[in-house]
Biopython code that builds the backbone (N, CA, C, O; Angstrom):
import numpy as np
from Bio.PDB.StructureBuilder import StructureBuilder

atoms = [
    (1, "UNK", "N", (140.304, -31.975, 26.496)),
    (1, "UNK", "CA", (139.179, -31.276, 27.103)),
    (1, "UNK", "C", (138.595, -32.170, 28.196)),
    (1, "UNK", "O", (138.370, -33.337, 27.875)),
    (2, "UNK", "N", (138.299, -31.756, 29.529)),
    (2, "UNK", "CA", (137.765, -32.591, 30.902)),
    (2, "UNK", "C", (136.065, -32.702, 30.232)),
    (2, "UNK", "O", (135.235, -32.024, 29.627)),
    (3, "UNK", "N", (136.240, -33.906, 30.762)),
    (3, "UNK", "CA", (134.402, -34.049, 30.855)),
    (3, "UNK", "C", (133.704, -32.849, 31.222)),
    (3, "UNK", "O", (134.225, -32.051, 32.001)),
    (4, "UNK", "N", (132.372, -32.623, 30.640)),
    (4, "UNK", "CA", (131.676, -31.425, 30.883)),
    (4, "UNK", "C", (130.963, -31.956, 32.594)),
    (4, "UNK", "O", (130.801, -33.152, 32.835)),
    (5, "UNK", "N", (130.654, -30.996, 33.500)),
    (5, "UNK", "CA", (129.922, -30.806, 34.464)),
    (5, "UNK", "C", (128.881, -31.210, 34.176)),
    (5, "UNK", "O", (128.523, -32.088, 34.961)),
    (6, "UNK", "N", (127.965, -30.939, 33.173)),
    (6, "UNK", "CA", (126.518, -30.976, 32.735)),
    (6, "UNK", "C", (126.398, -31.050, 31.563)),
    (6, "UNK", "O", (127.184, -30.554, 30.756)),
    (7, "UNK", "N", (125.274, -31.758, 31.259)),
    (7, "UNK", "CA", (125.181, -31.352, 29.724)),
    (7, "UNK", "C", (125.163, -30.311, 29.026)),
    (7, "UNK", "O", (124.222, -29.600, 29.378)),
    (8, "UNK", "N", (125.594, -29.990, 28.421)),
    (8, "UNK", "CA", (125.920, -27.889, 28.045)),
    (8, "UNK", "C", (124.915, -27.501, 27.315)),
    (8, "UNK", "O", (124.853, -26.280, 27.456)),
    (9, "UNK", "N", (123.674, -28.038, 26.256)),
    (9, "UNK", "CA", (122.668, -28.095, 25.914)),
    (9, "UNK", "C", (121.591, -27.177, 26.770)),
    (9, "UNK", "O", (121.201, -26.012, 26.843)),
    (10, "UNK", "N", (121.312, -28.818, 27.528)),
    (10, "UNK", "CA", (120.030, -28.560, 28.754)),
    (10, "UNK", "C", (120.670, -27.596, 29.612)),
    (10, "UNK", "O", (119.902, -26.899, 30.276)),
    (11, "UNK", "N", (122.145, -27.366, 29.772)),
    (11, "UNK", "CA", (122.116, -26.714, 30.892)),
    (11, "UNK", "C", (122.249, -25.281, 30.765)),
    (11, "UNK", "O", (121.730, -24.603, 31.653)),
    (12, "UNK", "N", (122.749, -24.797, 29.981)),
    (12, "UNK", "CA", (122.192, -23.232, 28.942)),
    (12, "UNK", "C", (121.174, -22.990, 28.910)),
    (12, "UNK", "O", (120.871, -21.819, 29.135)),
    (13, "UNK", "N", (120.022, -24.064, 28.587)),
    (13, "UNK", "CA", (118.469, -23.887, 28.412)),
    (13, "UNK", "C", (118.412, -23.222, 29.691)),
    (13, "UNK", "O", (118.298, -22.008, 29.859)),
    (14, "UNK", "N", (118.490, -24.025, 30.493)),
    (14, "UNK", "CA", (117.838, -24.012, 31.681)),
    (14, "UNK", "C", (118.339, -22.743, 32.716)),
    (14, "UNK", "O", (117.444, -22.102, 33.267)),
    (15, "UNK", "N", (119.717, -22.391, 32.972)),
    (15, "UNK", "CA", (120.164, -21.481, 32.962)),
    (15, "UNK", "C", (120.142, -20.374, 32.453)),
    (15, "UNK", "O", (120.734, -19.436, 32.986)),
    (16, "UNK", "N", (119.478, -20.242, 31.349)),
    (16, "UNK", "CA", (119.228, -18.904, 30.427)),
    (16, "UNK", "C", (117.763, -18.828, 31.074)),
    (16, "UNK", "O", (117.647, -17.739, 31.636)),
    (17, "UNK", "N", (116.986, -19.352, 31.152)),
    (17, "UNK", "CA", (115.616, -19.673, 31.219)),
    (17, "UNK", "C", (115.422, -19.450, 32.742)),
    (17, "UNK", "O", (114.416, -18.771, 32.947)),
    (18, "UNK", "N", (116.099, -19.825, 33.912)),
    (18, "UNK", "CA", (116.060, -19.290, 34.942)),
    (18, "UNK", "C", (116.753, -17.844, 35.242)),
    (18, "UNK", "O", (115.971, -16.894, 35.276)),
    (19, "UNK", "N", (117.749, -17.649, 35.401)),
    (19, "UNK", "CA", (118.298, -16.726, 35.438)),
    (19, "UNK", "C", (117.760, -15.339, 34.443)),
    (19, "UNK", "O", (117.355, -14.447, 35.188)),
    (20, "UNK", "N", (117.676, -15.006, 33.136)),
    (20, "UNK", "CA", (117.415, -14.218, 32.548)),
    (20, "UNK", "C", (115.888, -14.278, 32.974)),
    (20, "UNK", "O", (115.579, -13.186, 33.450)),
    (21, "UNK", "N", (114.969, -15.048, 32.972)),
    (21, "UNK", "CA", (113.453, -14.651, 33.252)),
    (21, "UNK", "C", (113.303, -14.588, 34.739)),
    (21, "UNK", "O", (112.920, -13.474, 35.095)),
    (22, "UNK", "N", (113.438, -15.218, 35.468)),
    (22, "UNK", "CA", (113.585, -15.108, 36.987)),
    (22, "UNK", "C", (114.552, -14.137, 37.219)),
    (22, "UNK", "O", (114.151, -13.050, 37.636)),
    (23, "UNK", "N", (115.442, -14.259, 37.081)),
    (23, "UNK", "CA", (116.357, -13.096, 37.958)),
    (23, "UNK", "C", (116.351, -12.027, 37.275)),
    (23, "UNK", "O", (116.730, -11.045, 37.914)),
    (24, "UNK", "N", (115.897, -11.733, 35.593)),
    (24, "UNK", "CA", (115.867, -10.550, 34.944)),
    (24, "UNK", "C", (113.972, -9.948, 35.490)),
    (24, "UNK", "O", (113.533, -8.808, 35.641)),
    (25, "UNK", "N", (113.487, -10.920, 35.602)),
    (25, "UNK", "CA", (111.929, -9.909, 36.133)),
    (25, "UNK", "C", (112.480, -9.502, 37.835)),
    (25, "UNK", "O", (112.787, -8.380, 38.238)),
    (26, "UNK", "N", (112.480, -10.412, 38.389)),
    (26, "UNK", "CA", (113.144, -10.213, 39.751)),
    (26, "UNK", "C", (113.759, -8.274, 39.604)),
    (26, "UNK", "O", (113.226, -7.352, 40.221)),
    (27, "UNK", "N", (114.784, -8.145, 38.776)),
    (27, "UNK", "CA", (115.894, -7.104, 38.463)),
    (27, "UNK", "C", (114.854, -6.270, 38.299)),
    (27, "UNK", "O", (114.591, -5.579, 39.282)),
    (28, "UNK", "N", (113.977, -6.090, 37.046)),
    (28, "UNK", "CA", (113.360, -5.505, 36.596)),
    (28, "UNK", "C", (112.077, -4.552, 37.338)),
    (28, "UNK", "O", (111.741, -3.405, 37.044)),
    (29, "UNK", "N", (111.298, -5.799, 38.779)),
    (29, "UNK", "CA", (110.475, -5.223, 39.595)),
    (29, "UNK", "C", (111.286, -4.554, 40.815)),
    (29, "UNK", "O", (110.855, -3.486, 41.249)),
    (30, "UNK", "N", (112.059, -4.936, 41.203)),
    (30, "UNK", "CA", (113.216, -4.456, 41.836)),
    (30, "UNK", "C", (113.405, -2.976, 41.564)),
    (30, "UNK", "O", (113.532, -2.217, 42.525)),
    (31, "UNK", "N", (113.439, -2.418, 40.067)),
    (31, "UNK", "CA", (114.360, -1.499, 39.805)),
    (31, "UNK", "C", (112.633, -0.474, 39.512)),
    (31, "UNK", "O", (112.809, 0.743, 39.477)),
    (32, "UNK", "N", (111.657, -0.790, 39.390)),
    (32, "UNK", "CA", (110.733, -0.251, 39.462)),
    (32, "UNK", "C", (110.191, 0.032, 40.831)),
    (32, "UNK", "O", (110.019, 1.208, 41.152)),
    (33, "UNK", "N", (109.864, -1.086, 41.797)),
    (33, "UNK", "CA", (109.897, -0.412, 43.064)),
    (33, "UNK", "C", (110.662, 0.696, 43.701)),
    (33, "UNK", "O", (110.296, 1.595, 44.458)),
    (34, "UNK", "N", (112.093, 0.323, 43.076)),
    (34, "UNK", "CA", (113.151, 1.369, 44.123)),
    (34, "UNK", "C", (112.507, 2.387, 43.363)),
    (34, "UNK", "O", (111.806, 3.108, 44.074)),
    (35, "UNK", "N", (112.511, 2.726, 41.994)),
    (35, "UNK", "CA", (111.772, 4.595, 40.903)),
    (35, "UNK", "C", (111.180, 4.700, 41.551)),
    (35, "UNK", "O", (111.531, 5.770, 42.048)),
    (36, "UNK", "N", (109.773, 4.132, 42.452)),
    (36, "UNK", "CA", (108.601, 4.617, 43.108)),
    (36, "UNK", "C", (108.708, 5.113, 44.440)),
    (36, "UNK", "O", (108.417, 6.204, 44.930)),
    (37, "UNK", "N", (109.366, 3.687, 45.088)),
    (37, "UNK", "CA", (109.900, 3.909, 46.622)),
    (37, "UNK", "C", (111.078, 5.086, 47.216)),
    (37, "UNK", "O", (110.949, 5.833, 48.185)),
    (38, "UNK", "N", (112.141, 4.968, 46.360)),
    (38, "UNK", "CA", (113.594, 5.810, 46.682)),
    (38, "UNK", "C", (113.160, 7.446, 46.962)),
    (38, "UNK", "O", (113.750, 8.043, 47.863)),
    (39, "UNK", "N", (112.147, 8.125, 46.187)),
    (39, "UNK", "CA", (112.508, 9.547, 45.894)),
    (39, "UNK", "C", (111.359, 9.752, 47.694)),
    (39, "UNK", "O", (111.421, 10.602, 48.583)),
    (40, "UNK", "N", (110.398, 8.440, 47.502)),
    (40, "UNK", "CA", (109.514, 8.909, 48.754)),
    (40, "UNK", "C", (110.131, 8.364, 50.337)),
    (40, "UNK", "O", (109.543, 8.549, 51.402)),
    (41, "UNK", "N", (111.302, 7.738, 50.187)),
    (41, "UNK", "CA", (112.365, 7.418, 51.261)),
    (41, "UNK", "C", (111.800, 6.364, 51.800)),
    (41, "UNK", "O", (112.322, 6.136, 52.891)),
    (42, "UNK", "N", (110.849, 5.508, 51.496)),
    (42, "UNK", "CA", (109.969, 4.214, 51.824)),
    (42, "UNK", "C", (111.121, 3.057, 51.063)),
    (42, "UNK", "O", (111.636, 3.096, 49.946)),
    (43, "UNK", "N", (111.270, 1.984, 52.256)),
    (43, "UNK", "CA", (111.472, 0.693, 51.827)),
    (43, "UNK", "C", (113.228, 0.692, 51.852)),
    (43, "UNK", "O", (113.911, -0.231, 51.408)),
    (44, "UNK", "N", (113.673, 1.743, 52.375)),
    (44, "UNK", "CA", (115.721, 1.651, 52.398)),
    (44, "UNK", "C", (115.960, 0.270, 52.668)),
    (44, "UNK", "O", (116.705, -0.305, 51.873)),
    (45, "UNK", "N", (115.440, -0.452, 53.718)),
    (45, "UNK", "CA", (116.623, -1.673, 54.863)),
    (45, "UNK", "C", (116.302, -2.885, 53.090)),
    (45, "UNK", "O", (117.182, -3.454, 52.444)),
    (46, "UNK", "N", (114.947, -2.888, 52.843)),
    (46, "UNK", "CA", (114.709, -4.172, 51.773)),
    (46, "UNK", "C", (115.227, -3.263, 50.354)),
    (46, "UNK", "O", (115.967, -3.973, 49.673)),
    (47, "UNK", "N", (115.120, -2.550, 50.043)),
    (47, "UNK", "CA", (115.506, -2.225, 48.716)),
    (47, "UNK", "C", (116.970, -2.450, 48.540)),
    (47, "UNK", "O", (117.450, -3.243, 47.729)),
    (48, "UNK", "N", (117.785, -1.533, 49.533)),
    (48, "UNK", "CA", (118.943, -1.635, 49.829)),
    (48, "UNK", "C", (119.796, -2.961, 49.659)),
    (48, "UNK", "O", (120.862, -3.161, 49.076)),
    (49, "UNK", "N", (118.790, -3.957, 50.513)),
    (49, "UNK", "CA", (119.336, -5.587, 50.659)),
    (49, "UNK", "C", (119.201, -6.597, 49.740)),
    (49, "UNK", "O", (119.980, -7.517, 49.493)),
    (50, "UNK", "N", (117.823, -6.259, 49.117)),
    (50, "UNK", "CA", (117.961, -7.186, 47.985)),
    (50, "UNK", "C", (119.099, -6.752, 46.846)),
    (50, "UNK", "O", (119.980, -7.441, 46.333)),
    (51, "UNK", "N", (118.771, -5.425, 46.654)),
    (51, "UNK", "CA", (119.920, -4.991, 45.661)),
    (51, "UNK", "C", (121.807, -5.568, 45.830)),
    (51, "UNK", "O", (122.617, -5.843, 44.945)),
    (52, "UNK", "N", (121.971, -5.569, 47.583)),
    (52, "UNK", "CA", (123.399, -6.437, 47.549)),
    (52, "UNK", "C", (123.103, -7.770, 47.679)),
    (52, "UNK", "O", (124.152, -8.399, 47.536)),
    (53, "UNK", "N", (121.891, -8.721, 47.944)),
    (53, "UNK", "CA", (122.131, -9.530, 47.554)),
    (53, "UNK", "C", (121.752, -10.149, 46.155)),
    (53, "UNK", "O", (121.431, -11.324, 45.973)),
    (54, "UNK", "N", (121.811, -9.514, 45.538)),
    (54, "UNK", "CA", (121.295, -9.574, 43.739)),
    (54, "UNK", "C", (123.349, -9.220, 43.124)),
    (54, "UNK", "O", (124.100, -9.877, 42.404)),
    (55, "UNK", "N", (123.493, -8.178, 43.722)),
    (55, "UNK", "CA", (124.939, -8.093, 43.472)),
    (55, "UNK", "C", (126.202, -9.300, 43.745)),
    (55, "UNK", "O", (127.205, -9.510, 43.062)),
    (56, "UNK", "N", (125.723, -10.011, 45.048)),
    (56, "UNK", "CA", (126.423, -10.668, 45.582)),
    (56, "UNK", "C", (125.874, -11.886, 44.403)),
    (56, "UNK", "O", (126.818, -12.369, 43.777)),
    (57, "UNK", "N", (124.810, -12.311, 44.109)),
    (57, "UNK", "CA", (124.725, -13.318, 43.478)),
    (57, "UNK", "C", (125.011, -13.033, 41.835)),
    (57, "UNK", "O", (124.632, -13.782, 40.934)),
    (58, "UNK", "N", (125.822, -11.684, 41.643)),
    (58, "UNK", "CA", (125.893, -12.078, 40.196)),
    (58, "UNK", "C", (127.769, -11.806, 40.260)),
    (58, "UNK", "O", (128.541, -11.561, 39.334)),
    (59, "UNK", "N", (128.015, -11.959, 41.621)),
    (59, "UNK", "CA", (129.662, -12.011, 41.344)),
    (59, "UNK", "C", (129.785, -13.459, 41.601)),
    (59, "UNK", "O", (130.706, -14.048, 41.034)),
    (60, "UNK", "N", (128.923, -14.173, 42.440)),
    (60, "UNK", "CA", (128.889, -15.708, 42.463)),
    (60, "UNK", "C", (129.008, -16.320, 41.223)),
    (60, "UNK", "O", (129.831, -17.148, 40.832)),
    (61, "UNK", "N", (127.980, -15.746, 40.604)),
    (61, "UNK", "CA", (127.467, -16.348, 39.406)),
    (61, "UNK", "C", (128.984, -16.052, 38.129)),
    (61, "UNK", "O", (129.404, -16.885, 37.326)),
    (62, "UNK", "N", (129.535, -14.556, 38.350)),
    (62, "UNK", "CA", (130.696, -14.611, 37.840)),
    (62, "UNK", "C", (131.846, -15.460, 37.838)),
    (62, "UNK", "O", (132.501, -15.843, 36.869)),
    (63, "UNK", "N", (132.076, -15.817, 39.633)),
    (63, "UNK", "CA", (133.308, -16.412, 39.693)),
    (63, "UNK", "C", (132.777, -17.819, 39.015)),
    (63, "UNK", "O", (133.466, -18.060, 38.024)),
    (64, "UNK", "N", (132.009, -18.582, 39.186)),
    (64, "UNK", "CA", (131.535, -19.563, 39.051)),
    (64, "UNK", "C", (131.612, -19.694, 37.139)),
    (64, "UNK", "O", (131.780, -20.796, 36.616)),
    (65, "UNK", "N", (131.485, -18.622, 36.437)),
    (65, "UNK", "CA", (131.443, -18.855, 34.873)),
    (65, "UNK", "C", (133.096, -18.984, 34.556)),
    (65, "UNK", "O", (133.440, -19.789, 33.691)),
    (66, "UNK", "N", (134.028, -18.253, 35.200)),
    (66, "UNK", "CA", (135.342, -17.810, 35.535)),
    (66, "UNK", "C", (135.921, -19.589, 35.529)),
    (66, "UNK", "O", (136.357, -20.288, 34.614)),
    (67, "UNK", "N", (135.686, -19.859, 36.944)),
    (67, "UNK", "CA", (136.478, -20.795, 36.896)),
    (67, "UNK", "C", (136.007, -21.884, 36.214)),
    (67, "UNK", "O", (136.804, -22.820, 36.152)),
    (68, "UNK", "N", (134.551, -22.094, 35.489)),
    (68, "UNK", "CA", (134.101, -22.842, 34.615)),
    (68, "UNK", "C", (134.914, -23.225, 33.325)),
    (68, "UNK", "O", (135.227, -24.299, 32.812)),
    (69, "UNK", "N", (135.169, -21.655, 32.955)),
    (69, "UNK", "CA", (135.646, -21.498, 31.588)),
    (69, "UNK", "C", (137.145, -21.690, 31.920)),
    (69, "UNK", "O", (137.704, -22.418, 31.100)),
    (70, "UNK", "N", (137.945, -21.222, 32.919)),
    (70, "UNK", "CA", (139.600, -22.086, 33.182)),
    (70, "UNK", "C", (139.407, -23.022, 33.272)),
    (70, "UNK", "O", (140.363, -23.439, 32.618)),
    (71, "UNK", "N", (138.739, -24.156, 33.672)),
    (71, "UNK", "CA", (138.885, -25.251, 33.982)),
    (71, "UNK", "C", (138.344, -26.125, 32.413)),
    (71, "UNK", "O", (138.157, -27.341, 32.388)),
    (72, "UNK", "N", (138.120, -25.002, 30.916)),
    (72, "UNK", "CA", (138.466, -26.326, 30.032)),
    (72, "UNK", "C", (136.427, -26.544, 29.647)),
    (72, "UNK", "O", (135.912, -26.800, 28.559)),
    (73, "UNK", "N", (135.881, -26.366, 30.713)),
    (73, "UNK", "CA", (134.578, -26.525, 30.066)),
    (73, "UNK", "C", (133.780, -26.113, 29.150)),
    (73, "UNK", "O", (134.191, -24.954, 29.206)),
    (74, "UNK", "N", (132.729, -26.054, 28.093)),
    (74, "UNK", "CA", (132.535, -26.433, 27.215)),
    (74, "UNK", "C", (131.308, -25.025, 27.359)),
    (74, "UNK", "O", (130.473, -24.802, 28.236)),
    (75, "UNK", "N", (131.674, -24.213, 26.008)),
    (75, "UNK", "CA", (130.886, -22.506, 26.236)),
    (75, "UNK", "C", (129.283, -22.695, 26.582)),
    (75, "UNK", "O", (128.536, -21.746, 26.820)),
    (76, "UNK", "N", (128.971, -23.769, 26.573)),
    (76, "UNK", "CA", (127.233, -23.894, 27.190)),
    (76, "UNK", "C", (127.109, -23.608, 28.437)),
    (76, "UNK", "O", (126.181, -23.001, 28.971)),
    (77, "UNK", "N", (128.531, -24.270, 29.158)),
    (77, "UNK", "CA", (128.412, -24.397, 30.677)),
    (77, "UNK", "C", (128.893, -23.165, 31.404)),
    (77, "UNK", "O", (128.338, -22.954, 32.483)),
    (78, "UNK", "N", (129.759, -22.371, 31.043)),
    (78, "UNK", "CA", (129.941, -21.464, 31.697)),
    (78, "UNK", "C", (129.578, -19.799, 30.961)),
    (78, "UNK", "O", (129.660, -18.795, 31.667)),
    (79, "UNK", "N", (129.164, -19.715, 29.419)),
    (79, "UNK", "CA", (128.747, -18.448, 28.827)),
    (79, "UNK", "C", (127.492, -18.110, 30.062)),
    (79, "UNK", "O", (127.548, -17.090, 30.748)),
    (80, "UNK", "N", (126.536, -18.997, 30.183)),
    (80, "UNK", "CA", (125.776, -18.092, 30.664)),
    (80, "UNK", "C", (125.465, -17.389, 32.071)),
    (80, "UNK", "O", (124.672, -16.514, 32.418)),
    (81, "UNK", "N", (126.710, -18.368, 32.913)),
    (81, "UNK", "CA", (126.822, -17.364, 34.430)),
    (81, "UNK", "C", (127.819, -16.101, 33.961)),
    (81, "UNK", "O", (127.627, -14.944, 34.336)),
    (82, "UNK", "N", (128.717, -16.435, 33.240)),
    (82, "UNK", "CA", (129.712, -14.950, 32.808)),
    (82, "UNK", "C", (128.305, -14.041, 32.910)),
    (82, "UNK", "O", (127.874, -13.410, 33.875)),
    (83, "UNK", "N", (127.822, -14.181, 31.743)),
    (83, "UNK", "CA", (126.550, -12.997, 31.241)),
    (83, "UNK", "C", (125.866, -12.843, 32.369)),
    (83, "UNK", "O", (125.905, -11.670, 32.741)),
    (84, "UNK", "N", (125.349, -13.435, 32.961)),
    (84, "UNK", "CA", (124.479, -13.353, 34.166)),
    (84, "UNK", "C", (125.032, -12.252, 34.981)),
    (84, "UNK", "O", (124.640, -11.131, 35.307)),
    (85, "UNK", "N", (126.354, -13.154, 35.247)),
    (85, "UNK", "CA", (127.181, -12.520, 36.578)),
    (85, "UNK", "C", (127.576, -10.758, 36.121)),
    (85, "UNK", "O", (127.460, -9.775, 36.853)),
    (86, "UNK", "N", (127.932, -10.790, 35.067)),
    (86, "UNK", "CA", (127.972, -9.476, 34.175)),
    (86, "UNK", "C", (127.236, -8.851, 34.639)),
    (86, "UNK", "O", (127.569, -7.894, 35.339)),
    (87, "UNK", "N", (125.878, -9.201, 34.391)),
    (87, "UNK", "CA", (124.647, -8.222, 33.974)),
    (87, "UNK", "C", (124.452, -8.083, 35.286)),
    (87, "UNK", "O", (124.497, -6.898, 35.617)),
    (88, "UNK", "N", (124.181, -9.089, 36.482)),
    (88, "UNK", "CA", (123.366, -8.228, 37.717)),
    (88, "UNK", "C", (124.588, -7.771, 38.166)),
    (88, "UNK", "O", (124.370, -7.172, 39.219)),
    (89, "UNK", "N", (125.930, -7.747, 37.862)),
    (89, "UNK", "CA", (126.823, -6.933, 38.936)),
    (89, "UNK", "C", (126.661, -5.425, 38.752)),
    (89, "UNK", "O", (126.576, -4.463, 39.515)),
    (90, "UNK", "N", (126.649, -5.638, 37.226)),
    (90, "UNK", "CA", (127.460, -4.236, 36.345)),
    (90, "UNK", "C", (125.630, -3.371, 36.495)),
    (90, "UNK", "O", (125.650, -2.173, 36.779)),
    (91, "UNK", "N", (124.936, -3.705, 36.395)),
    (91, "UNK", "CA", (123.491, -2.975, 36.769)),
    (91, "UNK", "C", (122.943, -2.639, 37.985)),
    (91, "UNK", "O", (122.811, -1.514, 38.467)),
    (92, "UNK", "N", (122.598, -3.832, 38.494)),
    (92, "UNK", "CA", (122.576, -3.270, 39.723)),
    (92, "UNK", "C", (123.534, -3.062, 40.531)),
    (92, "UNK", "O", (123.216, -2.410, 41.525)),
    (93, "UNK", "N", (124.717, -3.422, 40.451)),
    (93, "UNK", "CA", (125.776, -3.295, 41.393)),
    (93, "UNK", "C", (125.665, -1.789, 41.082)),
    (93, "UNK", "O", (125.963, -1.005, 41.983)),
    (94, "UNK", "N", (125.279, -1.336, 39.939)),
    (94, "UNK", "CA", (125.699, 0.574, 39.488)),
    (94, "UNK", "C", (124.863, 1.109, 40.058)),
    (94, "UNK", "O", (125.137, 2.238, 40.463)),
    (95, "UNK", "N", (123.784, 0.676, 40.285)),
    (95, "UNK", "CA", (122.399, 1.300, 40.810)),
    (95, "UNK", "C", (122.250, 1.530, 42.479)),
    (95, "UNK", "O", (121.491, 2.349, 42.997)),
    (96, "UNK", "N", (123.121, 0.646, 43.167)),
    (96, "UNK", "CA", (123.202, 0.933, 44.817)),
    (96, "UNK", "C", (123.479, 2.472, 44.971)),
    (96, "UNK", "O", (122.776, 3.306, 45.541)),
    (97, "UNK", "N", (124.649, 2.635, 44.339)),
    (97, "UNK", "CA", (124.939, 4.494, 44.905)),
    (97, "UNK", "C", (124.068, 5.224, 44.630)),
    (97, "UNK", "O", (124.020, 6.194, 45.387)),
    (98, "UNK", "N", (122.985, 5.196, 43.510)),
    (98, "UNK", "CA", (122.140, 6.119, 42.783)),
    (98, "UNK", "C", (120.969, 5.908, 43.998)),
    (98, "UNK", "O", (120.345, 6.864, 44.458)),
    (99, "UNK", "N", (120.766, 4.478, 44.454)),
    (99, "UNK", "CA", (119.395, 4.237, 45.720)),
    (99, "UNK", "C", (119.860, 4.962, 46.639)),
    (99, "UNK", "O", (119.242, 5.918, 47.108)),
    (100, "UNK", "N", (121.553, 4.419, 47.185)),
    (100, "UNK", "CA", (122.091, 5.336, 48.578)),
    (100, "UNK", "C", (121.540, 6.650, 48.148)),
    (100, "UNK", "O", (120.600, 6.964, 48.878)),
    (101, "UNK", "N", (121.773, 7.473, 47.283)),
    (101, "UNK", "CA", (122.410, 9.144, 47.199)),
    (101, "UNK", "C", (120.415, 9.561, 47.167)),
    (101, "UNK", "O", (120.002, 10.645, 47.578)),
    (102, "UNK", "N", (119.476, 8.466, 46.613)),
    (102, "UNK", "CA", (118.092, 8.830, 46.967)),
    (102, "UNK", "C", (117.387, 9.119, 47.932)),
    (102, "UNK", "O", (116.533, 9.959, 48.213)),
    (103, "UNK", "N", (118.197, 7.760, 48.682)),
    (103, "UNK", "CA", (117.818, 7.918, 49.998)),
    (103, "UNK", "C", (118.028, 9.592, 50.711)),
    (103, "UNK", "O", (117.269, 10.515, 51.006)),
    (104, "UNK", "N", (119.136, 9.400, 50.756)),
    (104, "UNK", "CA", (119.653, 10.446, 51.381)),
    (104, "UNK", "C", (119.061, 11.803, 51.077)),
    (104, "UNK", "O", (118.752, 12.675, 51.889)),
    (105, "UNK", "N", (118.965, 11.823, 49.849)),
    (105, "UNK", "CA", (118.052, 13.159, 49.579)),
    (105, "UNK", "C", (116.623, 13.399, 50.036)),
    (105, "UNK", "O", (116.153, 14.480, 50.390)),
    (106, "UNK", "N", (115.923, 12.066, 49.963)),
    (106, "UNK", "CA", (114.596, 11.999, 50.776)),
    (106, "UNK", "C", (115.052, 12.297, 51.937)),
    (106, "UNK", "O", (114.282, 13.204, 52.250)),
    (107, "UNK", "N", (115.742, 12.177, 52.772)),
    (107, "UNK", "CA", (116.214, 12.253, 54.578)),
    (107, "UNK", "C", (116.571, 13.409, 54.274)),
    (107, "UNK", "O", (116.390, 14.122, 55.261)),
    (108, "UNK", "N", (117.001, 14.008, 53.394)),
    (108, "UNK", "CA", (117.493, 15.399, 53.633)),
    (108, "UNK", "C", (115.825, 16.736, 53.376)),
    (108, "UNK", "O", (115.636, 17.701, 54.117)),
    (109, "UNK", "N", (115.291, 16.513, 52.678)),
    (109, "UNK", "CA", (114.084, 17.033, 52.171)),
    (109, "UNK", "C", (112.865, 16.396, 53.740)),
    (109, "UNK", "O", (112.030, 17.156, 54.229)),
    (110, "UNK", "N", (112.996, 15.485, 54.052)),
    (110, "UNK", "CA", (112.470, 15.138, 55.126)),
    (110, "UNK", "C", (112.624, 16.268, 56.263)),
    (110, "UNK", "O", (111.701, 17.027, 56.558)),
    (111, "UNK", "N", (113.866, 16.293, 56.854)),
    (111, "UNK", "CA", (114.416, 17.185, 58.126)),
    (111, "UNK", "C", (114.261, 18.525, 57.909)),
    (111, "UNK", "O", (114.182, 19.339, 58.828)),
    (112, "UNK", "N", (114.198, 18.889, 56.387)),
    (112, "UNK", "CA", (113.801, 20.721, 55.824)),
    (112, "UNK", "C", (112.744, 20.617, 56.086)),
    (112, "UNK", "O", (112.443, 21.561, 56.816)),
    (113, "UNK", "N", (111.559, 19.694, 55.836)),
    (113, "UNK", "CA", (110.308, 19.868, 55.785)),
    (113, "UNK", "C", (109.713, 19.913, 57.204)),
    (113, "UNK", "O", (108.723, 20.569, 57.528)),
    (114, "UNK", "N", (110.340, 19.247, 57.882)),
    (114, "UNK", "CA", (110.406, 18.995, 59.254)),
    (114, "UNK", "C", (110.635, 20.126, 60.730)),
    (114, "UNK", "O", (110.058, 20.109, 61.817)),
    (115, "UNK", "N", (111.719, 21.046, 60.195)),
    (115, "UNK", "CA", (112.156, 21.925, 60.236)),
    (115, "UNK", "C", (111.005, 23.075, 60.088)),
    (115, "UNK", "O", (110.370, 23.518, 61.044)),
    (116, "UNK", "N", (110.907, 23.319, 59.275)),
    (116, "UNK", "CA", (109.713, 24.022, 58.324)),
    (116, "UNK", "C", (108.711, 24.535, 59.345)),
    (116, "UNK", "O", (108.317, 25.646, 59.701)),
    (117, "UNK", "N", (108.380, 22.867, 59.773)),
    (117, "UNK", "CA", (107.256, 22.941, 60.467)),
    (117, "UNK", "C", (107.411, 23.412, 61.632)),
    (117, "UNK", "O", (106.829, 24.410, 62.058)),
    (118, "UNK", "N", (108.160, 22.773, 62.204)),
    (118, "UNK", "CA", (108.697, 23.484, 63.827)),
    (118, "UNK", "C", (109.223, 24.473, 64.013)),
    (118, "UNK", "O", (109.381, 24.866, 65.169)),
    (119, "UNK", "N", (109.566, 25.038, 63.176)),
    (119, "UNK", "CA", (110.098, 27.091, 62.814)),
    (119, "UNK", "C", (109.514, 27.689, 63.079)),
    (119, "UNK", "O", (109.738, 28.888, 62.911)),
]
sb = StructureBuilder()
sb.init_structure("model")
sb.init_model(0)
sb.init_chain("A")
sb.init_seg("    ")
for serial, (resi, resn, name, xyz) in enumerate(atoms, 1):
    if name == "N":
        sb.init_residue(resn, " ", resi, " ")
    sb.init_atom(name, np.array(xyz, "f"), 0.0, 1.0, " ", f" {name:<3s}", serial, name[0])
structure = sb.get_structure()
């Protein structure tokens, strides 16, 4: 077995402890703004962006548990980017099409209403 990267202890702590409370409230206000914002078509360019870069950082966070765990290291050090990387891909990565297809319906209900008026 190669020397560990980190201590696998502290570094689980700390990693669970950032990631799940920081990046899970992060996720969490995130996914409450877009419920409020999406249906009223407010906030696309930032909702949109944080959401891929929340995606992008949990395939980071994947490859990074990936090649942790090939390379022999020790389940403290790499269980908790797997999970991480898991959780913000497979959630929010699922949740972009559901914001796109919101959007779009607000823009579409927009131009009827719009319409409406100028008829």
């Amino acid at each position: 077995m190669p020397e560990p990267w980190f201590e696998p202890n502290h570094f689980g702590a700390w990693y669970g402890a950032l990631v799940g409370g920081v990046g899970g409230g992060l996720g969490g206000t995130l996914g409450a703004l877009a419920g409020m914002l999406v249906p009223r078509g407010i906030g696309r360019p930032w909702i949109l962006g944080t959401m891929y870069v929340l995606v992008a950082a949990g395939v980071a966070q994947l490859l990074f548990g990936i090649y942790a765990w090939i390379c022999g290291q020790p389940w403290g050090i790499w269980y908790g980017p797997v999970l991480g990387g898991i959780i913000f891909t497979a959630v929010i990565g699922g949740l972009v099409p559901v914001a796109r297809h919101g959007y779009r319906l607000a823009e579409e209900r927009r131009l009827e209403a719009e319409g409406l008026r100028n008829g």
